[in-house]
N, C-alpha and C positions, 0 to 999 in steps of 0.2 A: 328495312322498310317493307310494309306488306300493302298491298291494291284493298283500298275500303271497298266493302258493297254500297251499292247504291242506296240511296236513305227510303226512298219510295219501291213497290216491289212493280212489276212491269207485266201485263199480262197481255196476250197476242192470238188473233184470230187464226182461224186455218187457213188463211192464207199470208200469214208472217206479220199483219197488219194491226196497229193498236188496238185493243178490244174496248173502242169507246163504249162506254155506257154499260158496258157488262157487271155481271154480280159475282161475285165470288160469297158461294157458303161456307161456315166451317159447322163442324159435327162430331159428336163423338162416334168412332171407329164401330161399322156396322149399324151403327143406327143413323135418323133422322133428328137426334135430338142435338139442339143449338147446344153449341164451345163457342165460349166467347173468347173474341178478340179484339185488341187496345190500338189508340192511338199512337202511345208511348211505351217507352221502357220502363217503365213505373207501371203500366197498368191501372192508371186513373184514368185513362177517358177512354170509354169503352165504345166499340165499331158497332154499328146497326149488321145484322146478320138476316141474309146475307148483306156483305158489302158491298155497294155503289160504286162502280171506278168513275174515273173523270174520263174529260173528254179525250186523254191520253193513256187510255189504258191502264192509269197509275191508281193506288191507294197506299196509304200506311198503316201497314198488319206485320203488331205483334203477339208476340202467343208463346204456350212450353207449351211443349210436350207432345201428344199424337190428334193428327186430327182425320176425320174424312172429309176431303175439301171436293166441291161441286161447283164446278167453273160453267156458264151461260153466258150467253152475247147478248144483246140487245132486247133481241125478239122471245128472247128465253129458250134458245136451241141449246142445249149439255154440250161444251166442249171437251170435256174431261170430269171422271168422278174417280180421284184418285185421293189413296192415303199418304199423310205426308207430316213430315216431325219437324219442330225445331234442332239445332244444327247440335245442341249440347242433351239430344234426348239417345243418343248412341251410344254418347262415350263410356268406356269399359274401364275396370278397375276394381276398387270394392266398393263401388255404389251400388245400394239394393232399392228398385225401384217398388213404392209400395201404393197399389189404385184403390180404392174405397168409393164405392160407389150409393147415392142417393136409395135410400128405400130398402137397401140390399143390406150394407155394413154400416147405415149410419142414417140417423131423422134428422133432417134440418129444421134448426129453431131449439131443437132438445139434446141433442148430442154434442157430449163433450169432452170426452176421452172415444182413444181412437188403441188401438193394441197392433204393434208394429212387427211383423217379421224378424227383425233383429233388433239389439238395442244397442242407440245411438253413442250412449256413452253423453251428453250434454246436448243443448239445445245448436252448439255449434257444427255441429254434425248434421242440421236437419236444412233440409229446402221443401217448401210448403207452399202449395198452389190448390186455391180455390178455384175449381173450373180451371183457367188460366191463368186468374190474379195469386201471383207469389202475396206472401204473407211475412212480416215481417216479424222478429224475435216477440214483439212485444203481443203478441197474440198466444204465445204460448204460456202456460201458467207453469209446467215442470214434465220434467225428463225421466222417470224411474224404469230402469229397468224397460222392458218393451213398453212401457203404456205411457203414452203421450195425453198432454190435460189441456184443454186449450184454455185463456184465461174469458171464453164466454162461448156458449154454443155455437157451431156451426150455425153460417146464418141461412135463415130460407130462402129457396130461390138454387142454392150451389148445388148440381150435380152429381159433379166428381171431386173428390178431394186426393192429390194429387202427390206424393211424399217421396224425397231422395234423398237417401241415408249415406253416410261414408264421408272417409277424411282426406280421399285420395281420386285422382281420376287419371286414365292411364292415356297420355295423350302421343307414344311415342317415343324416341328417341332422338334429340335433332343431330345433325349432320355434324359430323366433327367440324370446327372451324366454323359453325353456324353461328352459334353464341357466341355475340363481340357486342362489344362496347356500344357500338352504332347500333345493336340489334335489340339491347335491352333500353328500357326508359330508364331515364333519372331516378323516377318517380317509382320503380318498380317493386320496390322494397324487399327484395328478398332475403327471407332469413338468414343468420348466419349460422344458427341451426341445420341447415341444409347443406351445409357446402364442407367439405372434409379437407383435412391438412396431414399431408404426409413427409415426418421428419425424411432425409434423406441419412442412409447409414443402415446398416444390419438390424436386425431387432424392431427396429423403429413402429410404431403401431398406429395406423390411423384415424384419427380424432375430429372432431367437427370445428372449424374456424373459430367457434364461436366458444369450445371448451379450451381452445388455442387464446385468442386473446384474452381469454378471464386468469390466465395465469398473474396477466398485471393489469391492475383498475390502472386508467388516467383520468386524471381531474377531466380533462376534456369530455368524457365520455358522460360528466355531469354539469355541461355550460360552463365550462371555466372557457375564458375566450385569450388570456395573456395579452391582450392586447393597449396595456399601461392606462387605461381608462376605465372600463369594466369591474366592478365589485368584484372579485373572485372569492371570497368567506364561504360562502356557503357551497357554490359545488366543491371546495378544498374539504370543507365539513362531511355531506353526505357521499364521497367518496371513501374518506378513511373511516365513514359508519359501516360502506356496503362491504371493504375490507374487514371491518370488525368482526362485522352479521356473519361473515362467513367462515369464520374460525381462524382468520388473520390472513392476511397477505403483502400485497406493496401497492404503492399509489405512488402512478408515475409521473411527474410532472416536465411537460414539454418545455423546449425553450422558449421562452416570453416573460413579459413585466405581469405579475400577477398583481393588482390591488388589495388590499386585505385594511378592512374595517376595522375599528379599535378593539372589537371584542376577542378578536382574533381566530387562530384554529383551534382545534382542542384536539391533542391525537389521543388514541385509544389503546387497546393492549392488543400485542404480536401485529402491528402495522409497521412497514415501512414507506414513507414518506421520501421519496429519494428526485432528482434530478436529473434531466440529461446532460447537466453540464455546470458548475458552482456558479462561471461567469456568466453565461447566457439566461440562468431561470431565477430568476431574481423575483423572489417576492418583497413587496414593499407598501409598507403603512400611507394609508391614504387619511389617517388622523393619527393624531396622538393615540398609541393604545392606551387601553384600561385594563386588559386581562392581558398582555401578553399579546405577538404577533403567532406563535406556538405555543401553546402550552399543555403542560399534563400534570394531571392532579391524582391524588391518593386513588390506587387499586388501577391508574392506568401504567401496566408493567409491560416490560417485554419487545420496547417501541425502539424505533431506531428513526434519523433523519441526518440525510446524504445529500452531498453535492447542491447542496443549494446559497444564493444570496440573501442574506434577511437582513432589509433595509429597513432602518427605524428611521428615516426622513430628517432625522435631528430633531423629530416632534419633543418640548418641554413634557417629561414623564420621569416619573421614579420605577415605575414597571419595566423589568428587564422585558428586553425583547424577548425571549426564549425563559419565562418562568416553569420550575417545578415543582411538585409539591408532594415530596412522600411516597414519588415513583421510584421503583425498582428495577434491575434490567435493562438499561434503555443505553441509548448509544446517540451522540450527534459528531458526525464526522465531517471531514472535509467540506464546510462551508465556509462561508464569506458572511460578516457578519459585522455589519457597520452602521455610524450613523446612531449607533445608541447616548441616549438623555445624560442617564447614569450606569446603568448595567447592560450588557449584551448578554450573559447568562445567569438566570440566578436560578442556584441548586440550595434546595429547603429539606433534609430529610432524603433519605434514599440511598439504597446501599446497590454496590454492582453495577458501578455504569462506566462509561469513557465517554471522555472530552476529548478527542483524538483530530487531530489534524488540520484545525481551523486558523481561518485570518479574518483577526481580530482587529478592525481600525475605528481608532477612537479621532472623530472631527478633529475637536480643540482639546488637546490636555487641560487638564484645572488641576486646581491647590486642594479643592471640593471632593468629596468623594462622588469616588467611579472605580468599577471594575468591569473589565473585561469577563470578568468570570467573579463570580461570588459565591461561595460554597457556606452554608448557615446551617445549624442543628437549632434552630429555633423550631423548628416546625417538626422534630424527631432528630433520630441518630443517623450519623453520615458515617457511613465506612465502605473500604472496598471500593477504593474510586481509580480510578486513572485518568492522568492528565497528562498529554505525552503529545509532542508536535507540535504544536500549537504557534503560532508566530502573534505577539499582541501589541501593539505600532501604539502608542499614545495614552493607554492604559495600562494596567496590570491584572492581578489576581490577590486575591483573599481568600484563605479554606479553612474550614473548619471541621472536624471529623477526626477518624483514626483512620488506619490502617492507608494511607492514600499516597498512590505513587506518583511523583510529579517530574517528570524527566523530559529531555529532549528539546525543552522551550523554549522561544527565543523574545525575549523582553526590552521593547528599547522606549524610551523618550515619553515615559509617564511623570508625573507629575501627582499620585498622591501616594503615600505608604511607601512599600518596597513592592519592587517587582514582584517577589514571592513573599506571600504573609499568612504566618502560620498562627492561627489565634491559640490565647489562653486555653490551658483545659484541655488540646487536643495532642493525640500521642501517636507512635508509630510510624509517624512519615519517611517516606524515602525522597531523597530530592535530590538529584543526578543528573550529572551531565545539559544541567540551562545554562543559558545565557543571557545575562542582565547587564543592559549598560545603557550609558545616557539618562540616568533616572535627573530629575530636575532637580537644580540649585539653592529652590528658597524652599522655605519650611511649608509645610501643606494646612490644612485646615485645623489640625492636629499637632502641631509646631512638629513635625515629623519633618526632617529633610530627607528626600529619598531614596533608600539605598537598596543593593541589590536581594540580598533576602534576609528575610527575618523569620525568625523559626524559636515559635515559643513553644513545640509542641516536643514531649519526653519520650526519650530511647526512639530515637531519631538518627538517620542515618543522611548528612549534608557531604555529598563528595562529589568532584571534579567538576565541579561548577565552574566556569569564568563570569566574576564580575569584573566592571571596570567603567570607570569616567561617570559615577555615580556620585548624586550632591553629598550624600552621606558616606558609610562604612560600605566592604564589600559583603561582608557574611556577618550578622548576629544571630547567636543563637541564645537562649533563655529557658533549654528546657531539661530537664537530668536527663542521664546517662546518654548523650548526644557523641556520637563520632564525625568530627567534622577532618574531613581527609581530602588531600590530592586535589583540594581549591586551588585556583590561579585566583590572585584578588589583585588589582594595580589600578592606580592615578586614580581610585576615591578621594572622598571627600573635597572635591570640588567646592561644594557649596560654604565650604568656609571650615573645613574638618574634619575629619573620620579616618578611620583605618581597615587595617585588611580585615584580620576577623576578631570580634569583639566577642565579649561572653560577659552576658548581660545579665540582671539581678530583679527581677521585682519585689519577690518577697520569700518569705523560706521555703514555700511551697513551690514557688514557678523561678529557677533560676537555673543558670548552667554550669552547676557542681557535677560531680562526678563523669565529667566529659571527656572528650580525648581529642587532640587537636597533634594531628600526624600526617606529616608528610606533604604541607601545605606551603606555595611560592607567593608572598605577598611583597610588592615593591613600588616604587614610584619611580618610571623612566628619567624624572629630575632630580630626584635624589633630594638634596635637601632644600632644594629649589620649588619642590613638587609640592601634591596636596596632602597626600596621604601620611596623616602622623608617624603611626605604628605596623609593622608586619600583624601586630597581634598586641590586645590589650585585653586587660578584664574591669570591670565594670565599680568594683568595690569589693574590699579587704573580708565579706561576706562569703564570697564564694570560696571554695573548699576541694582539693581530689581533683583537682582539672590535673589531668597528664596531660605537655607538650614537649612535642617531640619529633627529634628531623625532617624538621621546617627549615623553612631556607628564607628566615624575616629581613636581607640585607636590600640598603638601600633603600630607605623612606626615609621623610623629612622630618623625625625628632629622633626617630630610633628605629632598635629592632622589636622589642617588647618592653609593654609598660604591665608588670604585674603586680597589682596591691596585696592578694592573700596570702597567707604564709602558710597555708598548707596547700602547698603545691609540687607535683612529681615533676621537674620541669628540666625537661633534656635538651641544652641551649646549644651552638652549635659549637664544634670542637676541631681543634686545629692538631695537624700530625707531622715530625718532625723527628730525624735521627744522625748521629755523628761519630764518628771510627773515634776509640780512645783508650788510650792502655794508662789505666792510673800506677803502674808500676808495684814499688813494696810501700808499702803503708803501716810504721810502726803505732803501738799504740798507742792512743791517745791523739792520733794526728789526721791527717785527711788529706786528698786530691780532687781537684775539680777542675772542669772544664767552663766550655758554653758553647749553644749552636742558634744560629740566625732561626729565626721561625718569625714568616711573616703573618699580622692581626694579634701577635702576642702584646697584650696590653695588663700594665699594671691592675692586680684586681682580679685577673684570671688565675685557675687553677691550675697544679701542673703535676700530674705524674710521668713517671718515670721507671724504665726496666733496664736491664742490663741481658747482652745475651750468654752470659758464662754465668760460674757460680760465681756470687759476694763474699764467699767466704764469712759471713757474720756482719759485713760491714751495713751500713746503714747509705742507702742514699737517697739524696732527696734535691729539689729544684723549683725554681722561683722565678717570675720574669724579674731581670735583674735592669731593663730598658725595651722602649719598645721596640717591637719585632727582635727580639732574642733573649733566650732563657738562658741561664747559668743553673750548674751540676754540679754537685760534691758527694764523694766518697769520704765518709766518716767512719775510722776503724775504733772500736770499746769492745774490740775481743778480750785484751788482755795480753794480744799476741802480734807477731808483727806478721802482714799477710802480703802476699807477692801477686801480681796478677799480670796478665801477658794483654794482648790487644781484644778486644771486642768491639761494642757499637752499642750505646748510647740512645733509646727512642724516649721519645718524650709527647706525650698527649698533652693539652691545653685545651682546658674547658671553659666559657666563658659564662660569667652567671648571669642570672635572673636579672635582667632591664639593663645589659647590657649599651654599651656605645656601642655606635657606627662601629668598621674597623675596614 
């Protein structure tokens, strides 16, 4: 708080007493010649000189600059003939005060450039007083260099013309603890240019507040108000432009419900768009979009968008929330992302980005298409993706592209396609360690029942995936040279049929020949009770070069494997078994044999057999002779009769192609 002056100024006789009726003159300094003085602080109503006091001694007199003031009482007796300034004609600093005086430096009615002692640098630098009347910007015509233009002559009649230069004025230093809260106004505005920020820590160097918070734009700082009512489109827009303009940065967005118009945001290149927090900064569509809630189009690279909600309201739209178009670079991470029509993300084109860590909730599953994520090469070539994290509650995914890694994800209770769906045409995929279950029971718009992945795309690598409680198969794969490895697949085909993993046929060009299916546990907790037909089937007697091998297909409800093609490397499981046995002498022509229990031994299986001594010549060989036990003979056709002491007996048992249970 500071003591105001009085509004009226107070003038007093010689003996301490009101100077009714007195005059007060003003003059310029050494002479006689009238300075005017005002009414007001504007300087529009100008005082009769001299001035008249009232009958209280009082007047109101304003004025800049220097005056010679001639104080008189009543009678016209001189109380005082003293010099005297306005309160701001002292202050020190780099103001250079510059006088110009009538007749001398200047003709009134003709003159109209003035030449300055210093140059100002802009018209903002300048304070300009006719006689007394300040003068405002629009009087001036231009600033060059010393020579000021005014934009119409000095008018006749002015004196003195009156001019203070400088960008600074030195008032001081206040009192430590002066400057508070209570001492500044609200209204004070002070730049944030002026005020410096010093990291704490060694080295640290310091910087001005104002280069301190431009490290992060916030929507805020362009009328975004979050407050679930308010349009927020456009300050989200000319934020991530002021980021752009500047050669990229981030745009922060505070916690609150942003509104966002159908046209949506548009991000730009090297922006990030990020959040204080995924569940608290929720942006969300106030209509159905048309462009997208976010979106980015061809030549905008480089962008990233973190920690946020994008609520698509369940407005009827086929426009993905989060459309892209041909962007490069880009990244959308840990958000929340619900509430979408049809798509929550659609990727058109664009190489180098991740889908990384989002939750993905789909309202109402449908039989209709929907994806949580849709990946298209309609719009260009898609490679170089990652998809990793990601949780998708009610939806799924669809990709199209090469080279794209899709790992980590967890897929439950959609309803159209397969949890993961690899379209025709595209190659390269890695698809690792997701998780797919609960896919829906009846057939989708597509008579698709839906299973956990489907992978049409070639030289492809499908491993340790868990599907499971899926209406369809757990793994199809349809595309060459595929390694489908170290899947768990169990209780498929819910929906009225399917198995663990399938290898599918479309046409000579897209099927899953030359595959390799190793090491994979496919079963059905019911057994024949269950849903899941086959450990492993193929699709039609077409396909060709599939290697399978130490798999473990026991336990589903028709079988272990249903194989149609006949050119198949197929290593089925095999049973091991051995028994002490000394066939004695064995003249020629004659033979000894045994047998040993070996249980899943079943008529139909193969059987080899060793011996751990020498045969001496003889021949031996073995057969399931009943189930669970094989029978052995030693046949001698040396010619000679052979004697043999004790050894042991092992016997391998292979079981073939589309085997039975066992």
């Amino acid at each position: 708080m500071q003591l105001i002056p009085n509004a009226k100024q107070q003038f007093i006789d010689q003996n301490g007493l009101p100077l009714a009726s007195g005059t007060v003159g003003f003059y310029f300094p050494g002479t006689l010649n009238a300075k005017p003085t005002y009414q007001d602080a504007a300087g529009t109503i100008a005082n009769t000189n001299p001035v008249t006091l009232d009958s209280r001694g009082q007047a109101l007199i304003w004025g800049s600059g220097v005056y010679r003031q001639i104080v008189k009482d009543g009678s016209g007796v001189t109380i005082w003939d003293q010099v005297t300034e306005d309160p701001n004609a002292g202050l020190t600093g780099n103001i250079t005060d510059a006088k110009f005086v009538a007749g001398t430096d200047f003709t009134p009615g003709t003159t109209t450039q003035l030449t300055l002692p210093v140059a100002p640098g802009s018209s903002t630098n300048l304070w300009i007083f006719f006689d007394a009347a300040f003068q405002a910007d629009d009087q001036i015509s231009s600033v060059s260099g010393t020579t000021l233009t005014f934009a119409s002559p000095i008018p006749i009649g002015v004196q003195e013309v009156n001019v203070k230069i400088g960008t600074t004025i030195a008032v001081g230093i206040p009192a430590a603890g002066t400057v508070t809260d209570a001492t500044v106004s609200a209204g004070a505005g002070i730049d944030s240019s002026k005020l410096s920020f010093l990291q704490t820590g060694s080295g640290a160097k310091r910087r001005s507040i104002q280069s301190r918070l431009a490290d992060s734009i916030s929507v805020k700082d362009f009328g975004a108000k979050g407050d679930g009512t308010t349009d927020d489109t456009d300050a989200f827009n000319l934020a991530i432009a002021a980021a752009n303009a500047a050669g990229g940065g981030s745009v922060y967005v505070p916690v609150g419900t942003y509104m966002i118009k159908p046209t949506g945001i548009s991000m730009l290149s090297n922006v990030l768009l990020y959040g204080a927090d995924a569940f608290a900064c929720v942006l969300k569509a106030n209509a159905a979009t048309t462009s997208g809630m976010i979106s980015a189009q061809s030549g905008a690279n480089g962008w990233g968008i973190r920690g946020l909600t994008i609520d698509g309201g369940d407005f009827v739209t086929s426009i993905p929330l989060i459309p892209t178009n041909g962007a490069n670079d880009f990244f959308i991470e840990d958000c929340v992302i619900q509430k979408f029509n049809v798509f929550g993300i659609g990727l058109n084109g664009g190489s180098r980005w991740r889908i990384e860590n989002n939750k993905f909730n789909f309202t109402t599953p449908a039989l209709t298409q929907n994806q949580a994520l849709n990946v298209s090469i309609s719009g260009g070539a898609v490679s170089e993706g990652i998809i990793r994290g990601n949780v998708m509650t009610g939806s799924a995914m669809d990709i199209a592209g090469s080279q794209i890694l899709i790992s980590d994800n967890f897929i439950s209770g959609w309803k159209f396609g397969a949890g993961i769906t690899t379209e025709f045409g595209t190659e390269e995929f890695q698809i690792i360690g997701n998780v797919c279950f609960g896919g829906g029971t009846l057939p989708d718009v597509n008579s698709t029942v839906p299973l956990g992945i489907e992978c049409w795309a070639t030289r492809s690598v499908i491993a340790n995936n868990l599907c499971y409680s899926n209406g369809g198969d757990g793994i199809d794969f349809g595309g060459q040279y595929t390694s489908v490895i170290g899947n768990v697949c169990f209780n498929n085909g819910v929906g009225g049929g399917g198995s663990g993993i399938v290898a599918r046929y479309a046409n000579a060009g897209q099927n899953g020949s030359n595959s390799t299916v190793s090491g994979n546990t496919c079963f059905d907790t019911n057994g024949a009770s269950g849903t899941q037909n086959y450990g492993y089937r193929d699709e039609n007697a077409s396909l060709a070069r599939i290697t399978i091998s130490s798999n473990n297909f026991t336990n589903n409800k028709t079988g272990q494997v249903n194989v149609s093609n006949v050119i198949t490397d197929a290593r089925m499981p095999e049973l091991q078994g051995s028994v002490p046995f000394t066939p004695g002498t064995i003249t020629n022509g004659s033979s000894a044999g045994g047998s040993m229990g070996l249980t899943g031994a079943q008529f139909g299986d193969t059987v080899e057999l060793s011996w751990s001594n020498d045969q001496q010549g003889n021949k031996l060989f073995g057969w399931v002779s009943s189930a669970n036990t094989v029978s052995f003979r030693f046949e001698n056709n040396t010619g000679a009769t052979t004697s043999f002491g004790g050894g042991t007996v092992r016997a391998w048992v292979k079981k073939p192609i589309n085997y039975p249970t066992f």
